[in-house]
C-alpha positions in Angstrom: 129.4 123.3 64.4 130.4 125.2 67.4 131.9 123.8 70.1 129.5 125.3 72.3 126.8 124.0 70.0 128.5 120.4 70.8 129.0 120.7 74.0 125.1 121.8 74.2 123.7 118.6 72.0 125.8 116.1 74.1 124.0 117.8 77.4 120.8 117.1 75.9 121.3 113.9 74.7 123.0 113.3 78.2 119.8 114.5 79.9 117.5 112.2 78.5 119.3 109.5 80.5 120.3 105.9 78.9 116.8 105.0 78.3 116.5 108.3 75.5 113.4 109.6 74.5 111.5 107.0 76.6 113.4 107.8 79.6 112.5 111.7 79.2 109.0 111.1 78.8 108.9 109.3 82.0 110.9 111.9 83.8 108.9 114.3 82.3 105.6 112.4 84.1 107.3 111.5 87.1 107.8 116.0 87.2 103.8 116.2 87.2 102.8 113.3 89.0 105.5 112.0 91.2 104.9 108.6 90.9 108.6 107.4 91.1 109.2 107.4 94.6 106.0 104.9 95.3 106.7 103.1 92.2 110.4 102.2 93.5 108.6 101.4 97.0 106.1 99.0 94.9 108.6 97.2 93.1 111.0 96.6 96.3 107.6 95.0 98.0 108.5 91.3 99.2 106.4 88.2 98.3 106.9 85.2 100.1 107.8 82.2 97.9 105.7 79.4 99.3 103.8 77.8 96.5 100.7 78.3 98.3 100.8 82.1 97.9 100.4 81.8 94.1 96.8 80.6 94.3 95.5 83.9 94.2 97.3 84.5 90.6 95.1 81.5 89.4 92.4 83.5 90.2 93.4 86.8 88.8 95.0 85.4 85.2 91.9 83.6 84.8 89.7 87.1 85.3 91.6 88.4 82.4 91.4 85.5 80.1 87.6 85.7 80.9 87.8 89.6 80.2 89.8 89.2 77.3 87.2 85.7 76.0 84.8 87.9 76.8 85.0 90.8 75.1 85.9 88.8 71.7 82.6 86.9 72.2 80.2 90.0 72.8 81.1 90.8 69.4 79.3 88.2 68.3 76.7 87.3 70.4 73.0 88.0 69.8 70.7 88.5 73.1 67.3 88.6 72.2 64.8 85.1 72.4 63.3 86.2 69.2 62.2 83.0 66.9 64.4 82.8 63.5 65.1 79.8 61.2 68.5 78.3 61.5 70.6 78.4 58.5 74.5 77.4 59.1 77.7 75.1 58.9 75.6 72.5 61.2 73.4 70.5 59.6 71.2 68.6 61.7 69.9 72.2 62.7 69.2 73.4 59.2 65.4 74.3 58.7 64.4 74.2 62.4 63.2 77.1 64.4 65.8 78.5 67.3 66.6 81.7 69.0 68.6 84.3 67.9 70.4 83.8 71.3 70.9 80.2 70.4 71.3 80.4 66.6 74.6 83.2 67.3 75.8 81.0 69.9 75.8 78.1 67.4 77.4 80.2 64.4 80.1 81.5 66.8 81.1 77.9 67.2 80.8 76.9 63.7 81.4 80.0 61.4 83.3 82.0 63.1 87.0 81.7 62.8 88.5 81.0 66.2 84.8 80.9 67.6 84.7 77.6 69.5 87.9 77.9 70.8 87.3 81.6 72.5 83.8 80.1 73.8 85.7 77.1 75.3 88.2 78.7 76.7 85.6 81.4 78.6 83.6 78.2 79.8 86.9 76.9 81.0 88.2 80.1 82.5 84.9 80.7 84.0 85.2 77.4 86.3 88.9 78.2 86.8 87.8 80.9 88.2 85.6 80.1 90.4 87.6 77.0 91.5 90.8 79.1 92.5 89.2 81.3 94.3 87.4 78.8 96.8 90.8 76.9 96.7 92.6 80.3 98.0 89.9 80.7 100.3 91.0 77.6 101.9 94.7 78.3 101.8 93.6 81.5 103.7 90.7 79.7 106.0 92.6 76.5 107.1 96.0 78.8 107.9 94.5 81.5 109.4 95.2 84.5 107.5 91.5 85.9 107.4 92.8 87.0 111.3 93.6 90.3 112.3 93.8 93.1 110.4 93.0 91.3 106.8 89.1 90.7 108.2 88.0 93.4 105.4 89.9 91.4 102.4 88.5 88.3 103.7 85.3 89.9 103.2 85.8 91.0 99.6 87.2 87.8 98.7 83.5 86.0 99.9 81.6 88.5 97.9 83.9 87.7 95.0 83.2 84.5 95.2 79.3 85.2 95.4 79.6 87.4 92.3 81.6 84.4 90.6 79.1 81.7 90.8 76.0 84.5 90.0 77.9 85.3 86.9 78.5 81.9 85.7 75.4 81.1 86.5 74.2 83.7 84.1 76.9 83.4 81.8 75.9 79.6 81.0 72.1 80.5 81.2 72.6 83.1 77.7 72.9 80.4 74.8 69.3 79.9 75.6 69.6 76.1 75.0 67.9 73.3 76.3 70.1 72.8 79.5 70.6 76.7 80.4 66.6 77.1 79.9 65.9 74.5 82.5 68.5 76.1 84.6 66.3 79.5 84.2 63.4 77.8 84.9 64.6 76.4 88.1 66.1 80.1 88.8 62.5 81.6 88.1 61.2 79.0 90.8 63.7 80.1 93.4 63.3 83.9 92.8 59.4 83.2 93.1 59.6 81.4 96.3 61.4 84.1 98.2 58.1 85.5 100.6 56.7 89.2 99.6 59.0 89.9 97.1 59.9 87.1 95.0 56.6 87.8 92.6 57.6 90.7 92.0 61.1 90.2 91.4 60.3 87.4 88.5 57.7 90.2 86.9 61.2 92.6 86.8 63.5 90.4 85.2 61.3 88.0 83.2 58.5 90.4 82.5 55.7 87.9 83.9 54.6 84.5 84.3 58.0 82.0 82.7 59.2 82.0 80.3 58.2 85.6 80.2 57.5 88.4 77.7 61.4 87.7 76.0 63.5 90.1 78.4 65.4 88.0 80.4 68.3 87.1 77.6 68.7 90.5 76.8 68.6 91.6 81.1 71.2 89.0 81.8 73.7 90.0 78.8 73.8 93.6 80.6 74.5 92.3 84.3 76.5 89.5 82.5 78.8 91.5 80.2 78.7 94.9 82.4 77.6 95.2 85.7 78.9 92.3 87.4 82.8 92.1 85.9 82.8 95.9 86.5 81.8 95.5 90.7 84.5 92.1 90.3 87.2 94.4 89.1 86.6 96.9 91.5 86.6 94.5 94.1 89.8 92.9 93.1 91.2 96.5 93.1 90.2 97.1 96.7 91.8 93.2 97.3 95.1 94.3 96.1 95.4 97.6 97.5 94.9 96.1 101.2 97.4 93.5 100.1 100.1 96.1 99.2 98.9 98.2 102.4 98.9 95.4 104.8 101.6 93.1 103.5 101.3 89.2 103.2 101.4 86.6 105.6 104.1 84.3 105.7 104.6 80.6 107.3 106.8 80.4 110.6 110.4 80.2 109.8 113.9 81.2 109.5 114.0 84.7 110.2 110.5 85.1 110.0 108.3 86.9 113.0 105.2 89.2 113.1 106.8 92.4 112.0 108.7 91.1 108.8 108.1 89.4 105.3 110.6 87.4 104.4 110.6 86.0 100.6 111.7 87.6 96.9 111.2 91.4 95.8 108.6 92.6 93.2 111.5 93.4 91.1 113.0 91.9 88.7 112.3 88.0 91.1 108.5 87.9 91.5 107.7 90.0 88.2 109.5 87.2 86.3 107.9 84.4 87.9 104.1 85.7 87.9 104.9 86.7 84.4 105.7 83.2 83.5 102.6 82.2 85.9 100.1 84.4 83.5 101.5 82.5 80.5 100.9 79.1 82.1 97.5 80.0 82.9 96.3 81.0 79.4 97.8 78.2 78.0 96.5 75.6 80.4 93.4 77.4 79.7 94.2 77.4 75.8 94.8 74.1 75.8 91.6 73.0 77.7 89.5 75.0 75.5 91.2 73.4 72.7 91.0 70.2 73.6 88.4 69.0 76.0 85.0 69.7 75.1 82.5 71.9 77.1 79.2 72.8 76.6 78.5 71.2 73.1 74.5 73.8 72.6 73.9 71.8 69.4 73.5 68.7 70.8 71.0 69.5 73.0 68.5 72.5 70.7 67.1 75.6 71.6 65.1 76.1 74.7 61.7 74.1 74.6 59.8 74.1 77.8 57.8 70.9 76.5 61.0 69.1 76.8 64.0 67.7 78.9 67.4 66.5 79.4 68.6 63.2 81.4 71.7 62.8 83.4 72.5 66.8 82.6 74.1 68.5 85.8 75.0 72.1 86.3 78.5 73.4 86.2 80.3 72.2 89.3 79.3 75.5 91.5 76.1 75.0 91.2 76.0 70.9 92.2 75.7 71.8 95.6 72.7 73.5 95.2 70.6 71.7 92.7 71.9 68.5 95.3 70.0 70.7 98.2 67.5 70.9 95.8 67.1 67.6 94.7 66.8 65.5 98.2 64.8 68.6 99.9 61.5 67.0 100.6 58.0 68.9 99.4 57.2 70.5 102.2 55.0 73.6 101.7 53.1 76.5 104.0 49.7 77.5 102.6 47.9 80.4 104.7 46.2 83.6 104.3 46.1 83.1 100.6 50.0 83.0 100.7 51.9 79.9 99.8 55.2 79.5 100.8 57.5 76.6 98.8 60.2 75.3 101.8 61.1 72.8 99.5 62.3 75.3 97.2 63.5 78.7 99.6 64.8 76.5 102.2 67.7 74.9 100.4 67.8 77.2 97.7 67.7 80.6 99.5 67.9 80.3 103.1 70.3 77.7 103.3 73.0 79.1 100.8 72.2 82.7 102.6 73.2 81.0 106.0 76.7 79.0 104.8 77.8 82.1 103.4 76.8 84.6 106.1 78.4 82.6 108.6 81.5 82.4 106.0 81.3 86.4 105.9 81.0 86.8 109.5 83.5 83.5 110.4 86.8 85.8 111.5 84.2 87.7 113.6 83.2 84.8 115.2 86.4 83.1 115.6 87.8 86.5 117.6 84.6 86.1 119.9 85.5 82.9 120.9 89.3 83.1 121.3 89.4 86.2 122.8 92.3 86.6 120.2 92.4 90.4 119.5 96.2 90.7 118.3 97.9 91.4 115.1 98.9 88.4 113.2 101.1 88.1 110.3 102.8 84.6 110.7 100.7 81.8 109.5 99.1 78.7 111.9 99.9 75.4 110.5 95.8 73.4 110.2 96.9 70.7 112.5 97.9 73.7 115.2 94.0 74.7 115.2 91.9 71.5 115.5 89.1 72.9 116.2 88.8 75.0 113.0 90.5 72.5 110.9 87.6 70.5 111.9 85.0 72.8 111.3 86.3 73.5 107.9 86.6 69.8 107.1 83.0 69.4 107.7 82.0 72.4 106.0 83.7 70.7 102.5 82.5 67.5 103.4 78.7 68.9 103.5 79.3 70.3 100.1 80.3 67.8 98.7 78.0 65.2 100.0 75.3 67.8 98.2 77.3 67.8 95.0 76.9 64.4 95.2 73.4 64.5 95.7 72.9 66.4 92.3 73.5 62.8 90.5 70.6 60.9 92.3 68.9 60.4 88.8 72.0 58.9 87.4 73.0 57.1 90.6 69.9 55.1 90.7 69.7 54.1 87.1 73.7 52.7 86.9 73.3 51.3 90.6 69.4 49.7 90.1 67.8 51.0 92.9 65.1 52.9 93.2 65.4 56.6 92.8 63.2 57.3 96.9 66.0 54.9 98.0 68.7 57.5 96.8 67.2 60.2 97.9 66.5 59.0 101.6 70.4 57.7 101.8 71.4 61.1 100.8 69.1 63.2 103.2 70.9 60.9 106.3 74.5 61.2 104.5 74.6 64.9 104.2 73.9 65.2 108.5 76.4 62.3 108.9 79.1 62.6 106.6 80.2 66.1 107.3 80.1 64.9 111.6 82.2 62.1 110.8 84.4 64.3 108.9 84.6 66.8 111.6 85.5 64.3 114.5 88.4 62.1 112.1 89.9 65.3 111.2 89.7 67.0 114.5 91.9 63.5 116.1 94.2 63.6 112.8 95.1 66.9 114.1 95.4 66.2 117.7 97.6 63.1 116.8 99.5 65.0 114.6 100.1 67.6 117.6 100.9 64.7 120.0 99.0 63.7 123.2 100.6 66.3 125.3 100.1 69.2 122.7 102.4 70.9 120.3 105.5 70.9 122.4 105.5 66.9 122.3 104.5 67.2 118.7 105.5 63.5 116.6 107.9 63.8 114.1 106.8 62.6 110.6 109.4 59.8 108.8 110.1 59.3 105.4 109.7 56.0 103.8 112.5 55.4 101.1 112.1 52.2 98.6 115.4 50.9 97.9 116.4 48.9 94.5 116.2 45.8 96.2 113.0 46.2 97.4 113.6 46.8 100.7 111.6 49.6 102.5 113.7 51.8 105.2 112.4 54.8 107.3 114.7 58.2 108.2 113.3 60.6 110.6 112.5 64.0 109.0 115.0 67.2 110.8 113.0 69.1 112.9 111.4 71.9 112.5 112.3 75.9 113.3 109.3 75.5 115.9 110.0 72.5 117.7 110.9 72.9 120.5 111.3 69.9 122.4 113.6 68.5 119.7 116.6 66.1 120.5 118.4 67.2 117.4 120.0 70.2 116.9 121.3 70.5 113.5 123.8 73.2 112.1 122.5 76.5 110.8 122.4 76.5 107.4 123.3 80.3 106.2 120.4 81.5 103.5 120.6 84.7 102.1 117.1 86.4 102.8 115.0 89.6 101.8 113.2 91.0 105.0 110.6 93.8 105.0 110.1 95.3 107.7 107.0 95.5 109.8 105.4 98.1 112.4 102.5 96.6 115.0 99.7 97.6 112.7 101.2 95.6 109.8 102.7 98.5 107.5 105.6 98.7 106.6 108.7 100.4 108.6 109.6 104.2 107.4 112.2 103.8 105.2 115.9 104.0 106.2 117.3 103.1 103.0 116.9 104.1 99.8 115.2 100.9 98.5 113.3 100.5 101.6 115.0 97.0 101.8 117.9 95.4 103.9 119.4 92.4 103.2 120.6 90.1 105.7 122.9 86.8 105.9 122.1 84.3 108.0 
């Protein structure tokens, strides 16, 4: 070989960088689509590293173990209400007459290798779900961080939550058992009640009077399996993008202020840790659907609408409204041959319409009544905002005083008393309940702020137990914020990650390569 032949192959090899053929394929893409200089702004993006923030990642690992459940269990699943015999691995079904709906639901648990333990584990992701997201709501309500300019993402993330709780609603009503069945039935009753257009809304999906001409299974699979997780995903796309646009909030601190995020890079600190976040959450969720049993269908049969179940509750987003339900009292409007059901549209449609349009329109409201028009990035501790901590406190208080509520049947038979006498204590509770709530949290937070306000704010104590028994209080430091403070403790130098901020919330044009400085306090 030549040596210009040589000197030619090491200049290839050379070009292809140290990652070789893989690291030519992506300079080769990065030619056409120039993706390297946002990608190297993405990864140096800063995440703050208060546990708090990770929340949200429940929420998103739990989408794709539902996605991933999901599509594994579509395989498999029948949707049609069509009568067959049942012939399979359990045997106190043999011989009797189910739906196909019902009968693949059953053999996916049974004959299917891996089958109940993909079911379980989309039941369990499905309330995980749910449940994260309304926790992250809260994270987000109770500090403030629905405030401006992150109205628009609070907004997606109510719909989300919307779209969660229709889907696992329709998600738990497929297996066409005895328990989802009733759960249709009660959703044909609240469809039906809606005035002018609820008849004709119950003729679309269930094809006439209930339990309709067979089409509702099949109806639900498609808004189930398609149309809903596709309008999720493309919410949760939106959700993210504003995220990476407008940066996160971050808790008052050292170093932190309105036009910074102070925390850990995308890359390689964050990437690690959500990494190792996404593997926790599958096998919590693995482990759940392993283990703890959800949703046993064979126990309870195939849909009959000649029968019912006892002391059988919805899943956990939907207590609050069967509760409503359940201690609304039958009060109807008949008139110009139209009837209108209040027990039914009142808390099931008007009432659920109102708590969320006022969650929707809440930072709307909120800026109305402050007068508070400015950009906020820094985070307000609850006890710093009474008045909304309050209002909040009563708003979970309400709910669950309704979830509640959706046990009366069970309540009165373990406690004796008559099942009028539960109801009537729960219609007064779910008016006083969420007051009381309001007024002891609102005074917690005043106390907490001091009598004077937040400059005279009391300082918490720790209580240590000693081995001889003996209990002995030491105050806690004080705070970056407090400002009235008698003790003035040495700086403490912590090595930070700062992203810079403009007014609007975007980041600063870069004047480094990375787009990040460090700095040493």
């Amino acid at each position: 070989m030549s040596a210009n032949a040589a000197t030619t192959k090491r200049s290839a090899k050379a070009a292809k960088g140290p990652f070789g053929q893989v690291g030519q394929i992506v300079g080769e893409l990065d030619d056409r689509l120039g993706v390297a200089k946002g990608g190297r702004v993405f990864l140096d993006k800063i995440f703050p590293d208060h546990w708090s923030f990770m929340l949200g990642e429940i929420s998103l690992y739990s989408f794709i173990v539902l996605m991933a459940t999901g599509i594994f269990l579509s395989l498999y699943f029948v949707p049609s209400t069509q009568q067959v015999i049942y012939h399979g691995s359990y045997a106190p079904l043999n011989g009797q007459w189910v739906s196909e709906a019902f009968k693949s639901t059953v053999s996916i648990s049974f004959d299917v290798r891996g089958g109940l333990l993909v079911r379980q584990m989309h039941h369990w992701a499905a309330d995980i779900f749910t449940g994260s997201i309304i926790v992250h709501m809260a994270r987000i309500f109770f500090t403030g961080a629905f405030r401006k300019p992150r109205e628009l993402n609070w907004l997606i993330g109510t719909t989300m939550l919307i779209l969660a709780i229709l889907e696992g609603f329709i998600g738990y009503s497929l297996p066409d058992d005895l328990i989802s069945g009733t759960g249709l039935r009660i959703g044909y009753s609240i469809a039906e009640s809606i005035p002018f257009v609820g008849s004709y809304l119950v003729t679309f999906l269930w094809g006439g009077q209930f339990p309709g001409t067979g089409i509702i299974i099949p109806r639900f699979f498609i808004i189930h399996v398609l149309i809903i997780p596709l309008v999720i995903l493309g919410l949760l796309s939106v959700h993210l993008g504003l995220l990476v646009r407008q940066k996160h909030t971050q808790f008052a601190g050292e170093g932190r202020t309105e036009h910074n995020v102070v925390g850990s890079p995308m890359f390689p600190t964050f990437m690690a840790k959500t990494t190792g976040f996404l593997f926790m959450v599958t096998a919590a969720t693995a482990l759940l659907g392993a283990f703890v049993q959800i949703n046993p269908i064979w126990q309870f049969g195939s849909y009959d609408a000649s029968k019912i179940s006892y002391a059988v509750q919805p899943d956990w987003y939907m207590g609050w409204l069967d509760g409503a339900l359940r201690i609304m009292p039958s009060w109807e409007f008949a008139g110009w041959g139209h009837t209108i059901p209040f027990e039914v549209l009142i808390p099931a449609v008007v009432f659920p319409g109102l708590i969320f349009t006022i969650a929707m329109l809440w930072p709307a409201l909120e800026r109305k009544v402050t007068g508070d028009d400015e950009i906020h990035n820094l985070l307000d501790r609850p006890r710093d905002r009474p008045k909304r901590t309050a209002a909040g406190a009563a708003f979970f208080a309400l709910l669950f005083t309704l979830f509640a509520a959706s046990s009366t049947d069970v309540l009165a038979n373990f406690f004796h008393v008559s099942l009028n006498e539960v109801l009537w204590f729960f219609r007064i509770a779910v008016f006083v309940i969420p007051i009381i709530a309001g007024l002891v949290t609102y005074q917690l937070c005043r106390e907490m702020q001091g009598v004077h306000g937040i400059g005279k704010r009391k300082r918490s104590v720790i209580v240590q137990f000693s081995a001889e028994g003996e209990y002995t209080t030491v105050p806690t430091p004080p705070r970056p914020d407090d400002v009235h403070s008698e003790l003035h403790p040495e700086p403490v130098p912590v090595r930070i990650d700062i992203e810079p901020l403009n007014d609007d919330g975007a980041r600063e044009p870069e004047s480094s390569p990375t787009g990040v400085r460090q700095v040493s306090r």
